[in-house]
Backbone as CSV, one residue per row, in Angstrom:
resi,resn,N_x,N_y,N_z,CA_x,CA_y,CA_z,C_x,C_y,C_z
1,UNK,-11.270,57.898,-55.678,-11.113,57.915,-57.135,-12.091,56.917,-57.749
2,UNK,-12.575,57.428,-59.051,-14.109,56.604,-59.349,-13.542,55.459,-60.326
3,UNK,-13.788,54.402,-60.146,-13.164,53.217,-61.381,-14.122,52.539,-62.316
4,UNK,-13.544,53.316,-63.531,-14.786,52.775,-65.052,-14.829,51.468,-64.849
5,UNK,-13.752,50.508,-64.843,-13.773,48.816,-65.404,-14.631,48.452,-64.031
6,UNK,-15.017,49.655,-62.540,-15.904,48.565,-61.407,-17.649,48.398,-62.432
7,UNK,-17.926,50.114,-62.677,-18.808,49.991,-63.504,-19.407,49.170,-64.437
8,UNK,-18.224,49.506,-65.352,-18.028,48.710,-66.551,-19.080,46.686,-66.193
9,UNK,-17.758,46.128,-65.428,-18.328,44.656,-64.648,-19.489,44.591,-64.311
10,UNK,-19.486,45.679,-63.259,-21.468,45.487,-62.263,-22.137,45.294,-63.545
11,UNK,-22.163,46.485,-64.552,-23.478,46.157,-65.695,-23.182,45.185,-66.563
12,UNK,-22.393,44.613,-66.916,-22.214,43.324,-67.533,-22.789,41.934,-66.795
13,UNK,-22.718,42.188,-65.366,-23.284,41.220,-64.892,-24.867,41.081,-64.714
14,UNK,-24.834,42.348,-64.180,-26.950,42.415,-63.738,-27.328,42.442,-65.343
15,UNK,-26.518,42.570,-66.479,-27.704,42.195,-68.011,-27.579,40.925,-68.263
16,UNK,-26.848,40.041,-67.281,-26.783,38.718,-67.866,-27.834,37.890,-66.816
17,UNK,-28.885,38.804,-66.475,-29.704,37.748,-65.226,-30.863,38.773,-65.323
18,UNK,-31.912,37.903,-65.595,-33.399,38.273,-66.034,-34.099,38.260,-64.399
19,UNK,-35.042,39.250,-64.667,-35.607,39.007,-63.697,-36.604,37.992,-62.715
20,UNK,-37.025,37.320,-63.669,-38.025,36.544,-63.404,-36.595,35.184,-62.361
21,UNK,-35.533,35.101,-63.371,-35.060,34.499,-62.940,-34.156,34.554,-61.253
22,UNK,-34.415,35.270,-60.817,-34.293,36.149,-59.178,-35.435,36.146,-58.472
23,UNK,-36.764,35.930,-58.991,-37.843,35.940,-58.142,-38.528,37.202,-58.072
24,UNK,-38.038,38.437,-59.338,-38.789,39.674,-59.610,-39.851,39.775,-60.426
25,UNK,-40.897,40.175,-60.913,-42.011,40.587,-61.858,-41.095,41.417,-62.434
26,UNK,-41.357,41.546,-63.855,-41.199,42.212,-64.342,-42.644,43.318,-64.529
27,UNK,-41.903,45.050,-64.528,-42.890,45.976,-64.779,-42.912,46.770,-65.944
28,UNK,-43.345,47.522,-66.076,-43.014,48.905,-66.901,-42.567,47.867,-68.750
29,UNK,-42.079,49.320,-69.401,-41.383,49.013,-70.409,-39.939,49.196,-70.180
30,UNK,-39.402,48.056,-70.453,-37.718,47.463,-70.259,-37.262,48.063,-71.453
31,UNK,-36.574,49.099,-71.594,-35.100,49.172,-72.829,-34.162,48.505,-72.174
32,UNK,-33.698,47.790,-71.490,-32.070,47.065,-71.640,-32.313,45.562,-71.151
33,UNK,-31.503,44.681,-71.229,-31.881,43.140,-70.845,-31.446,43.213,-69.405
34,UNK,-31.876,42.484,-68.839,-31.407,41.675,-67.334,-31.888,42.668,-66.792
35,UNK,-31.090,43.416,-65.384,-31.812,43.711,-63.811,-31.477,45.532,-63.993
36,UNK,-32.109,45.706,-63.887,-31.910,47.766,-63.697,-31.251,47.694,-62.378
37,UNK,-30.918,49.269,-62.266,-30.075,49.058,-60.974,-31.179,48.730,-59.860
38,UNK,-32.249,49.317,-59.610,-33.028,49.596,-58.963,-33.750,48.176,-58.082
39,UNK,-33.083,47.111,-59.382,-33.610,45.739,-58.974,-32.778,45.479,-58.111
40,UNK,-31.302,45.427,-58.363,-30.002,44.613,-58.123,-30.021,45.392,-56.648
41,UNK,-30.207,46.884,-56.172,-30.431,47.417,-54.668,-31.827,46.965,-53.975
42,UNK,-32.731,46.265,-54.892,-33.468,45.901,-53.904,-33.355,44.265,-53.645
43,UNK,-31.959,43.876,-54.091,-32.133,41.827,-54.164,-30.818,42.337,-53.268
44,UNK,-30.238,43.555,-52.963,-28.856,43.583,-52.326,-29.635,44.265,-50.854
45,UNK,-30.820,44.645,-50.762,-31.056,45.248,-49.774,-30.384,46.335,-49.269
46,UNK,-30.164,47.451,-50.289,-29.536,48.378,-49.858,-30.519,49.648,-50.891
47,UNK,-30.194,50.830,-50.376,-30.709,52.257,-51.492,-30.284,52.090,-53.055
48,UNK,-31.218,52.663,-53.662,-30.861,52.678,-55.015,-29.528,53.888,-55.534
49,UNK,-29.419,54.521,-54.728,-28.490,55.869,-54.561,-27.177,55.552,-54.139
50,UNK,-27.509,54.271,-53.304,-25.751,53.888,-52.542,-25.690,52.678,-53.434
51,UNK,-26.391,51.622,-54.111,-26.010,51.326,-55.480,-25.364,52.007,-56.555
52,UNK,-26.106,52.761,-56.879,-25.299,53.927,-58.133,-23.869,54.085,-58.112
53,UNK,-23.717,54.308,-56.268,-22.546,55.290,-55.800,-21.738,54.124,-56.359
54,UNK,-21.870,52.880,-56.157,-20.874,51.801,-56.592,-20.745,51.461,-57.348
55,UNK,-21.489,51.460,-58.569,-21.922,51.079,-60.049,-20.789,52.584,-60.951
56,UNK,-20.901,53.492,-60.310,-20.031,54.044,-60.439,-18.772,54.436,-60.306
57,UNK,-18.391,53.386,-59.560,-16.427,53.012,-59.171,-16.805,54.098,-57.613
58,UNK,-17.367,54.341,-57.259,-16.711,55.066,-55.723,-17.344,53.886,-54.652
59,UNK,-16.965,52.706,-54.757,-17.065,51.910,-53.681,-16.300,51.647,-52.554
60,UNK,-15.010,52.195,-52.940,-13.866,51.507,-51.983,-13.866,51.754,-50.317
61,UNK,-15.113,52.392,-49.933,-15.285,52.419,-48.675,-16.471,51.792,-48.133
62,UNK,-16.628,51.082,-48.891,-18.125,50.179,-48.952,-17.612,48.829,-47.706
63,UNK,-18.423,48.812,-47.129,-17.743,47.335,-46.112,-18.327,45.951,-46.445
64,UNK,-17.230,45.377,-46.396,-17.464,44.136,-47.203,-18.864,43.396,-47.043
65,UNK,-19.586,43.596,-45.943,-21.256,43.139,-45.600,-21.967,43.581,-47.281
66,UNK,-21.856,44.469,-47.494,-22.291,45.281,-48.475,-22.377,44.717,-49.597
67,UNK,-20.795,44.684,-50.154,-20.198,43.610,-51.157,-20.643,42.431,-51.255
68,UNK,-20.450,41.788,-50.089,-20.999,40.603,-50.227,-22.528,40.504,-51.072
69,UNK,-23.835,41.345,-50.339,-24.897,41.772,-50.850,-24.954,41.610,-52.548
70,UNK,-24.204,42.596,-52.524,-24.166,42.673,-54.248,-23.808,41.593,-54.765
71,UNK,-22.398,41.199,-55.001,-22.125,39.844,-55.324,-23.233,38.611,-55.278
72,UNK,-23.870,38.318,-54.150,-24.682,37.253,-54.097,-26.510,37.573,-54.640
73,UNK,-26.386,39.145,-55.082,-27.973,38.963,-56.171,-27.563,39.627,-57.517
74,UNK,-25.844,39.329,-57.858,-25.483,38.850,-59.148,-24.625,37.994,-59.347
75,UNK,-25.345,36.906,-58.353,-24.430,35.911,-58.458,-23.127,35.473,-59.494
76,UNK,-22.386,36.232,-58.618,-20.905,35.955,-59.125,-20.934,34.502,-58.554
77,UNK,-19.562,34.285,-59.371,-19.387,32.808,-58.683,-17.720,33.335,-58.142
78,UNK,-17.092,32.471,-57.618,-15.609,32.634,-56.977,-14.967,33.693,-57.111
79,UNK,-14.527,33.356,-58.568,-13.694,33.787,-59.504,-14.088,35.757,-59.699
80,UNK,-15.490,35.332,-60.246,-16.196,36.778,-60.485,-16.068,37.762,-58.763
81,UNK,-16.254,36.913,-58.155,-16.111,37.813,-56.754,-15.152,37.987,-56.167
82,UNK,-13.995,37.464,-56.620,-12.562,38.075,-56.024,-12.192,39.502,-56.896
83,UNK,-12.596,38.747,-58.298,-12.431,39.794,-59.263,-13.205,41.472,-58.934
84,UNK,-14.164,41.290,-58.535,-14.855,42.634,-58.062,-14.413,42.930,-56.847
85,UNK,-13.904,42.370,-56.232,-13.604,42.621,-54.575,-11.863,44.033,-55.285
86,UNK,-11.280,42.807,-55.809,-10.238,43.338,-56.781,-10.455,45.508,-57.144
87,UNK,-11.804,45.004,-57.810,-11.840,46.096,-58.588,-12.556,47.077,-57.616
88,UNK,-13.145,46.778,-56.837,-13.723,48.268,-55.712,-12.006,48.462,-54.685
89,UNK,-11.081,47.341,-54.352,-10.124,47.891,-53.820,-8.451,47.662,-54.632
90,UNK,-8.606,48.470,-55.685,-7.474,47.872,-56.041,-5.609,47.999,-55.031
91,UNK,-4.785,47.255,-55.438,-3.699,47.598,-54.925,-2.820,48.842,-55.355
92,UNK,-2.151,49.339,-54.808,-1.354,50.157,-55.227,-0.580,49.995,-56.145
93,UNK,0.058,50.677,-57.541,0.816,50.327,-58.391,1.892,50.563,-58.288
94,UNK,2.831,49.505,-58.501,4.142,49.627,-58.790,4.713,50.639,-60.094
95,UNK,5.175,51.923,-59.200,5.554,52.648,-60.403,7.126,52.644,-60.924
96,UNK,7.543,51.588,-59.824,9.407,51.565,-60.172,9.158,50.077,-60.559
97,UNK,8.052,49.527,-61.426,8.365,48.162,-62.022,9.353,47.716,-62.951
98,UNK,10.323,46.604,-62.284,11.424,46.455,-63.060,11.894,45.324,-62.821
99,UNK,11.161,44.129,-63.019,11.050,42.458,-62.640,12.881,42.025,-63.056
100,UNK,12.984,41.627,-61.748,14.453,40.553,-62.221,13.669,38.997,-61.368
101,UNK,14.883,38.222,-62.178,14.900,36.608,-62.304,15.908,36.807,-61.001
102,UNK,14.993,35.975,-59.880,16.278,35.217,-58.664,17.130,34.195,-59.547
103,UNK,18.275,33.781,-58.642,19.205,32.896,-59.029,18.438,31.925,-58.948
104,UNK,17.741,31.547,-57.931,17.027,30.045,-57.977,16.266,30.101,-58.845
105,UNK,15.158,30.874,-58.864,14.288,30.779,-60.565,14.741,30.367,-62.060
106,UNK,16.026,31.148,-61.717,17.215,30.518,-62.850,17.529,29.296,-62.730
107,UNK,17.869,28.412,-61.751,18.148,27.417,-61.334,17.020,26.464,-61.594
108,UNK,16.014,26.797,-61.178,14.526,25.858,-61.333,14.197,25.692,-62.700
109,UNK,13.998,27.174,-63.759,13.772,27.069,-64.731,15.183,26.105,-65.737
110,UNK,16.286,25.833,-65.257,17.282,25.198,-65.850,16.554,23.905,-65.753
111,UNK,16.254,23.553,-64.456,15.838,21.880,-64.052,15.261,21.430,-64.859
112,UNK,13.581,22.065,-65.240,13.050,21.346,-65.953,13.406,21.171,-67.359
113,UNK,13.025,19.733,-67.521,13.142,19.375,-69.115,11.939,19.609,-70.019
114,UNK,11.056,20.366,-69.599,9.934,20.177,-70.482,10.061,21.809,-70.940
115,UNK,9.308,22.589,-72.118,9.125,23.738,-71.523,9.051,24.751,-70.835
116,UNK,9.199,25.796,-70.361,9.396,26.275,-69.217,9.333,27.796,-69.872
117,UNK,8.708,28.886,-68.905,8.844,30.037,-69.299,8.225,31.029,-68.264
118,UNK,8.539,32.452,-67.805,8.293,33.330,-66.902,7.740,34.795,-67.491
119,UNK,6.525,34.621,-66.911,5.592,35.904,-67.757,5.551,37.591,-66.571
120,UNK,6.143,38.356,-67.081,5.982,39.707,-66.167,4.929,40.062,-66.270
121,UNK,4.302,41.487,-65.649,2.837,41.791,-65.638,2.609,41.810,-66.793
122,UNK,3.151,42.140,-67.907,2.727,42.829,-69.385,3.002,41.856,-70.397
123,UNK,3.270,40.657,-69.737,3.064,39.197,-70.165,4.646,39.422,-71.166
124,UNK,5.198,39.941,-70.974,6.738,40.283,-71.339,7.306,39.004,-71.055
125,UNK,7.957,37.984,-71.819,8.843,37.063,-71.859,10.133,37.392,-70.133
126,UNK,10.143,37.359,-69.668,10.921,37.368,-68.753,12.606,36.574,-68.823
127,UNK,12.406,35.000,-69.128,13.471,33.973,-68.887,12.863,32.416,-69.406
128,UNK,13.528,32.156,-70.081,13.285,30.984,-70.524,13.979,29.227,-70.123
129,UNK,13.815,28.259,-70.378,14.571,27.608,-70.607,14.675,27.202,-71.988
130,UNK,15.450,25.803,-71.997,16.031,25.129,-73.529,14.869,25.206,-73.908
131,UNK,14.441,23.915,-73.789,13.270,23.637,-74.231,12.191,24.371,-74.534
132,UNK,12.196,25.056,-73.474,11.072,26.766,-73.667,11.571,27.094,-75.604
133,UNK,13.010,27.712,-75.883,13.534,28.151,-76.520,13.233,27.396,-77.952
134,UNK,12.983,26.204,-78.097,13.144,25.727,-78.992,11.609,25.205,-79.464
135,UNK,10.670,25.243,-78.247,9.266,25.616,-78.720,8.863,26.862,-79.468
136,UNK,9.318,27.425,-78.692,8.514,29.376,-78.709,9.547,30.185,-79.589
137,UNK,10.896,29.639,-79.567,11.825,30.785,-80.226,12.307,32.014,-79.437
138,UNK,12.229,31.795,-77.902,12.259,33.613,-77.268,14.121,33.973,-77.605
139,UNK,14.565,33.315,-77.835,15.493,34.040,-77.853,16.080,34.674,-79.328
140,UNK,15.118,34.514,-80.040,15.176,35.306,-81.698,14.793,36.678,-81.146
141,UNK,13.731,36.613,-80.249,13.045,38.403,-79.730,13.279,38.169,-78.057
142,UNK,14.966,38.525,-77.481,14.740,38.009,-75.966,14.061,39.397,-75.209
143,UNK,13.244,40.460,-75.774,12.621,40.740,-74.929,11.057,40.855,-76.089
144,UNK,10.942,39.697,-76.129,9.460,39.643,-76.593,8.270,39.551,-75.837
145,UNK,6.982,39.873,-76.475,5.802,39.875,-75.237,4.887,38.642,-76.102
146,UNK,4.147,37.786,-75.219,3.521,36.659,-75.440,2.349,36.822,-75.719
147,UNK,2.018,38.540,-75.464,0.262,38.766,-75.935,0.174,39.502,-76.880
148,UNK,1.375,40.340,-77.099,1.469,40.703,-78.692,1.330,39.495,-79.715
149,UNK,2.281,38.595,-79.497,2.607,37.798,-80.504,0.895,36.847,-80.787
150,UNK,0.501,36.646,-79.608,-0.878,35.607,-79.692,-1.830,36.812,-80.615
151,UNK,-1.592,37.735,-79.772,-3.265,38.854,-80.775,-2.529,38.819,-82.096
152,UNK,-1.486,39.670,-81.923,-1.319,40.692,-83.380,-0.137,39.793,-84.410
153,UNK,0.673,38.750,-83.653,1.403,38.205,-85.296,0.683,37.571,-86.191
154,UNK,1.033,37.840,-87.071,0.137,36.879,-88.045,0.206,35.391,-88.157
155,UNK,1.462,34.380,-87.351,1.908,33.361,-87.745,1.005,32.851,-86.199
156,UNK,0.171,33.453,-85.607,-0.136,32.942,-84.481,-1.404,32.349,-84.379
157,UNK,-2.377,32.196,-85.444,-3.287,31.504,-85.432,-3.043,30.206,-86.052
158,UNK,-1.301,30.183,-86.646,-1.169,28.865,-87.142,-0.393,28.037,-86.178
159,UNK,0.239,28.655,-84.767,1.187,28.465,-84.310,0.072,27.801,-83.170
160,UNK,-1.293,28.602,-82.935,-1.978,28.055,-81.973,-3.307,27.579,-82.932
161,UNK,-3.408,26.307,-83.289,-4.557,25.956,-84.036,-6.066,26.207,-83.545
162,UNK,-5.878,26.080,-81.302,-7.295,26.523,-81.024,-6.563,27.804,-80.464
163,UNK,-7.030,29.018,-81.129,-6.561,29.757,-81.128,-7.248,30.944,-80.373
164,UNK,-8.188,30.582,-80.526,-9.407,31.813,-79.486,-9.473,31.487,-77.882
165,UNK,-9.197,30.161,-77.359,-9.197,29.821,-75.845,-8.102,29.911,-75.532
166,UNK,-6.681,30.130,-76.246,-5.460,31.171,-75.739,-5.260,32.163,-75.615
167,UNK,-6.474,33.322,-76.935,-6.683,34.393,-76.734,-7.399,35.111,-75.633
168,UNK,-8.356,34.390,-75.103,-9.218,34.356,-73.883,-8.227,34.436,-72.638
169,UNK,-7.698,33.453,-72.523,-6.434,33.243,-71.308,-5.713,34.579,-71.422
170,UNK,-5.158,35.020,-72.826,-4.158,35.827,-72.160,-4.930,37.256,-71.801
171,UNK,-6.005,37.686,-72.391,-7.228,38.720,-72.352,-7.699,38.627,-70.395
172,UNK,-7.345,37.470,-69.950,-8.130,37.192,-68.516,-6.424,37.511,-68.157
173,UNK,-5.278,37.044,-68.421,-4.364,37.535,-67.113,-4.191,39.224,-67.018
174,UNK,-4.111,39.566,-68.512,-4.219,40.813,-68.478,-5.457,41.845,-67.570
175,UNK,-6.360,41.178,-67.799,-7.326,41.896,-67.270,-6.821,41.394,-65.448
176,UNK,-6.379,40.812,-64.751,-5.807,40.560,-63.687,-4.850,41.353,-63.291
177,UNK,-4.232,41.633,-64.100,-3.391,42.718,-64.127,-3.181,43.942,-63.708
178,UNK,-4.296,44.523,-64.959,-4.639,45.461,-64.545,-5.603,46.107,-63.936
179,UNK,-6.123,45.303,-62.998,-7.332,45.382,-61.526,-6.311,45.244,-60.630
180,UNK,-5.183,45.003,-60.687,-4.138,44.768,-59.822,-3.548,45.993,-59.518
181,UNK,-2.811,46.624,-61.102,-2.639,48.216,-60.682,-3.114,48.570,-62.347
182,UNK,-4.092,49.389,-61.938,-4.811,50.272,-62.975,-4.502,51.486,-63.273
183,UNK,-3.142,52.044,-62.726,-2.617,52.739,-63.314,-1.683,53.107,-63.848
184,UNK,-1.241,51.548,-64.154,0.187,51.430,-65.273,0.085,51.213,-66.654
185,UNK,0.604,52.486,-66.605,0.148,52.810,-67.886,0.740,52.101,-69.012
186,UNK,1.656,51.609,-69.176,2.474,50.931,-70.197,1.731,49.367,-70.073
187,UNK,1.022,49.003,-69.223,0.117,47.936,-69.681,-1.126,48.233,-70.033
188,UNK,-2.075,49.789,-69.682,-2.922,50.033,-70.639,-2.578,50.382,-71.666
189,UNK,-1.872,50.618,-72.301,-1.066,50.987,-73.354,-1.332,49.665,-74.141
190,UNK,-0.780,48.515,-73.556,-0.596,47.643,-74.290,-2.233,46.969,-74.361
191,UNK,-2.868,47.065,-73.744,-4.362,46.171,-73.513,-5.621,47.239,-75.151
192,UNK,-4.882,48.471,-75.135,-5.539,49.529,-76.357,-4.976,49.020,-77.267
193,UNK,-3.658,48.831,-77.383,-2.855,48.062,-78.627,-3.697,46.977,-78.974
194,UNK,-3.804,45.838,-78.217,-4.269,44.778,-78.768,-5.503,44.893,-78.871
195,UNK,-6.580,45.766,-78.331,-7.727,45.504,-78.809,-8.192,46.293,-79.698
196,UNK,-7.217,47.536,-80.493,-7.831,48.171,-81.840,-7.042,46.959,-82.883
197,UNK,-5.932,46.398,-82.828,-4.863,45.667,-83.230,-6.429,43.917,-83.819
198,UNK,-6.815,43.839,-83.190,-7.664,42.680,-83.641,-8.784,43.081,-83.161
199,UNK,-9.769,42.782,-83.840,-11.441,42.780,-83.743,-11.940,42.011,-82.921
200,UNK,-11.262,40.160,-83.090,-11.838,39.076,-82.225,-11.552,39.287,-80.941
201,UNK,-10.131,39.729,-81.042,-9.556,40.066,-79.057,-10.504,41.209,-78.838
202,UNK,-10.797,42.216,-79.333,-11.690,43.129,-78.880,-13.400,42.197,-78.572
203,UNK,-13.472,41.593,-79.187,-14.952,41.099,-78.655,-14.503,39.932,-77.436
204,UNK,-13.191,39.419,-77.501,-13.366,38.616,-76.129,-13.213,39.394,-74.944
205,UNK,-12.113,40.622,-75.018,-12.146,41.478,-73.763,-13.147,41.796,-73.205
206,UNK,-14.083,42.068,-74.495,-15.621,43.071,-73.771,-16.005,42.014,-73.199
207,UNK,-16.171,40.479,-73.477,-17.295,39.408,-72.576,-16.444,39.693,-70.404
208,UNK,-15.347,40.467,-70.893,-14.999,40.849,-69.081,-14.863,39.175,-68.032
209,UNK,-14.156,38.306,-69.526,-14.013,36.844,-67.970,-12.512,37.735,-67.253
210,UNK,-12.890,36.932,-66.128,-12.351,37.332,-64.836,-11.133,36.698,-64.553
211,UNK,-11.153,35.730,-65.068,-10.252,33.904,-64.707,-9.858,33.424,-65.480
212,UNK,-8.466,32.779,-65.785,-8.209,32.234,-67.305,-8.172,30.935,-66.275
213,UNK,-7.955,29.705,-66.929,-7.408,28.297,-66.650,-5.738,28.414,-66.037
214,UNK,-5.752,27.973,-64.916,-4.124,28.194,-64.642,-3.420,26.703,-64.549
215,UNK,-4.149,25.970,-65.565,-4.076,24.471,-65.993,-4.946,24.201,-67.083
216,UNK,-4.042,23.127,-67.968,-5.076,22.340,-68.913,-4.498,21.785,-70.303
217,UNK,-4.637,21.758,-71.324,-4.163,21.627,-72.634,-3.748,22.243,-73.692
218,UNK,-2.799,22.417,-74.056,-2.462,23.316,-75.127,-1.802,23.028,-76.690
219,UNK,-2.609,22.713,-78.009,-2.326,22.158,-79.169,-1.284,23.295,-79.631
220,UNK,0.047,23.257,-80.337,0.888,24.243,-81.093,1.358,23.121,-82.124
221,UNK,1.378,24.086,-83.524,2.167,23.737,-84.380,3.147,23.989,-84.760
222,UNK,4.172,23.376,-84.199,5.520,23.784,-84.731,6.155,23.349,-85.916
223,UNK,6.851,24.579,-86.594,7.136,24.973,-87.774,8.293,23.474,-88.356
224,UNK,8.968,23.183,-87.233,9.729,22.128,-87.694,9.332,20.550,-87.369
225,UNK,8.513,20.096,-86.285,8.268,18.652,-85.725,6.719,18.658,-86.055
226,UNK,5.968,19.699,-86.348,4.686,19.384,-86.825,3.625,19.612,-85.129
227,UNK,2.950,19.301,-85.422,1.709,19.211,-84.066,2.263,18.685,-82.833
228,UNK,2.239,19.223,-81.769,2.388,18.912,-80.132,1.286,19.367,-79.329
229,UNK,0.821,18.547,-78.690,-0.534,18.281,-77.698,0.159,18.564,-76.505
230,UNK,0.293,20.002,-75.879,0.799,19.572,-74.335,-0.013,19.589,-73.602
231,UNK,-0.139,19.544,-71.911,-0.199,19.753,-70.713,0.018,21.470,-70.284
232,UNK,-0.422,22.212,-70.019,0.334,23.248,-69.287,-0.147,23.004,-67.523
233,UNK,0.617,24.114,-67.066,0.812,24.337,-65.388,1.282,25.667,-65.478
234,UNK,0.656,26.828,-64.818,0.996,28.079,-64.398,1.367,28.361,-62.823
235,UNK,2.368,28.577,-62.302,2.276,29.058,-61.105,2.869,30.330,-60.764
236,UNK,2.189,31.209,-59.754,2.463,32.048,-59.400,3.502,32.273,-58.479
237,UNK,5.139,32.512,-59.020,6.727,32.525,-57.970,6.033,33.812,-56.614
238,UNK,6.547,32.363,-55.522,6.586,32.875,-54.382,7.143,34.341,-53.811
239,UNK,6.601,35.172,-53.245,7.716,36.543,-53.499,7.703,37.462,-54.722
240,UNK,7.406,36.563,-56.006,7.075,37.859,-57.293,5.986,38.038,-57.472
241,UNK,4.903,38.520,-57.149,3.336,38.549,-57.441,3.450,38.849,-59.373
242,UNK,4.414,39.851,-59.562,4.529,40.127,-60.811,4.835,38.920,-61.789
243,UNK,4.993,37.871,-61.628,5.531,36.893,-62.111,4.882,36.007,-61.991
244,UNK,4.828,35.230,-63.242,3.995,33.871,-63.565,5.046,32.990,-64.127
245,UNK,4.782,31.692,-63.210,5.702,30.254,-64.108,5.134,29.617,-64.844
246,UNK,4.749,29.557,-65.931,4.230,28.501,-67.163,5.167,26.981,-67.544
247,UNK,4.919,26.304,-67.108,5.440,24.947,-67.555,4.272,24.571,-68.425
248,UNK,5.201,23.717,-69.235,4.292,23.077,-70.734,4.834,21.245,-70.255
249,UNK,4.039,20.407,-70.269,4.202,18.948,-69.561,3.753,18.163,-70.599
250,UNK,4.045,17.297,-70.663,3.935,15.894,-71.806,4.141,14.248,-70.909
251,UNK,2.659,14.103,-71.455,2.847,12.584,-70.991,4.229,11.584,-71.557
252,UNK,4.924,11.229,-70.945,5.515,10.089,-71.659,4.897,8.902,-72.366
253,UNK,3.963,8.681,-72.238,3.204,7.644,-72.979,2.462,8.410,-74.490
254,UNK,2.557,9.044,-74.529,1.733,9.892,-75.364,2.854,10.125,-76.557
255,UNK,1.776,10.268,-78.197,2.864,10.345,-78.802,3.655,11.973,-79.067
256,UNK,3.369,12.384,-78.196,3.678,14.015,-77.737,5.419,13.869,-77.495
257,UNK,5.553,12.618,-76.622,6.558,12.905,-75.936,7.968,12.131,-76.991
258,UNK,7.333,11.469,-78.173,8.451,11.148,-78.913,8.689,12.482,-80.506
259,UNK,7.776,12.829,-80.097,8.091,14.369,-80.552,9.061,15.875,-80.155
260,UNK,8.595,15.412,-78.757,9.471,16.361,-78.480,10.774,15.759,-77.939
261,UNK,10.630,14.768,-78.039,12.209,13.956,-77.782,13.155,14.488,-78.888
262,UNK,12.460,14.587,-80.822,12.992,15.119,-81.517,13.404,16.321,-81.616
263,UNK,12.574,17.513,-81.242,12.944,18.631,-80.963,13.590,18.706,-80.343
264,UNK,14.274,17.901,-79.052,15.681,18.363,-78.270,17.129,18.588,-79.163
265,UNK,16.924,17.553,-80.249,18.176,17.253,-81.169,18.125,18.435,-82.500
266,UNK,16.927,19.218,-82.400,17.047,19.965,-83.389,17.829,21.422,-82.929
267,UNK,17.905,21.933,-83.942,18.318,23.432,-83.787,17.378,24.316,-83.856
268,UNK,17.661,25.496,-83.092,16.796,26.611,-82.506,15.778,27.014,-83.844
269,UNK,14.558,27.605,-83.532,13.876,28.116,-85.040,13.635,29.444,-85.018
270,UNK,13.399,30.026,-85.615,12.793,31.472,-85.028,11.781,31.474,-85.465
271,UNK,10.509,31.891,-84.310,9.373,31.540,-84.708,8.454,32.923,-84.984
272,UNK,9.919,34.221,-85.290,8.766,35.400,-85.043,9.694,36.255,-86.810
């Protein structure tokens, strides 16, 4: 079966790398930027014909010697090359997807005091804790989705002040997603939603990053305590591949953390 998004990637990458910069002359008259295919099979050492065949999604019997080839004269870096490895073999899709919370997940997500929250493939709110609850509001919408609300609410460019490097993140798990299983349809469903749904998410999808941050900083303004600077931490629950743990962390020294000391004593908000 032939896969548009393998396509799609390969030529996004060979237009982002000039030739000269590979050690090619340039010949002829160029209509498009960066490497024709013709370059990228001769820096991969392979036919220009069994290039194509892959540029066109029928790679998945390609042996990884091969792959490798390609990858390293468009120089992917890590990230980019798991991601294509991804997309010439994807996994099989779960067509009886129907994520439940273990008791211990329940249990863990109780523990922490900071934030806390569990993302399904379709970035669907899963389970929260307190604190989760009284940041985010999930339990005003308890089956809300976290990439609707970032693209398409309107209260979400005020809710996330840097608001385009969250949009990016959630544009990269999604796209993880669905290289994962590309033929669930109720998450392409949702990936068409959000990108006729906003213009800007449509121009970050097309840049095709591979990798969001599964760590780092995250500014929100909340409607009742004003500005919070957190910490995040994502991890992937052992046993649920479908499932992501998001913890939100706060220095105690920081004046983050006498903020959200206040928000424990407040009452719930609804933030949707």
């Amino acid at each position: 079966m032939s896969s548009p998004a393998l396509g799609e990637f390969l030529r996004t990458r060979r237009a982002r790398i000039q030739p000269a910069a590979v050690g090619l002359s340039e010949y002829g008259r160029r209509r498009m930027v960066g490497l024709r295919r013709e370059e990228v099979a001769q820096l991969a050492g392979m036919s220009v014909d069994y290039y194509t065949r892959l540029e066109r999604g029928r790679g998945a019997d390609f042996p990884d010697s091969v792959l490798d080839s390609v990858a390293r004269a468009l120089r992917l870096d890590d990230a980019e090359r798991d991601h294509f490895y991804t997309l010439v073999r994807p996994a099989d899709p779960d067509y009886n997807y129907c994520p439940t919370i273990r008791p211990g997940t329940r249990l863990l997500l109780d523990a922490i005091t900071t934030p806390a929250f569990i993302l399904g493939r379709h970035m669907e709110v899963l389970a929260w804790n307190a604190m989760g609850d009284k940041v985010f509001g999930f339990a005003a919408e308890p089956e809300g989705n976290l990439a609707r609300f970032t693209v398409l609410h309107p209260a979400a460019g005020v809710f996330y002040p840097d608001w385009e490097p969250v949009a990016a993140e959630t544009a990269a798990y999604l796209r993880r997603q669905v290289t994962r299983c590309p033929r669930d349809r109720r998450l392409t469903s949702l990936i068409d939603e959000l990108i006729a749904g906003n213009p800007v998410f449509h121009r970050i999808w097309s840049v095709q990053a591979p990798a969001g941050n599964p760590h780092g900083n995250r500014l929100i303004q909340h409607p009742v305590v004003g500005r919070i600077e957190f910490g995040y931490e994502t991890l992937d629950l052992p046993g649920d591949e479908d499932q992501l743990l998001v913890v939100y962390t706060v220095d105690p020294a920081s004046p983050a953390s006498d903020t959200v000391d206040a928000l424990r004593g407040r009452e719930l908000v609804d933030m949707h």
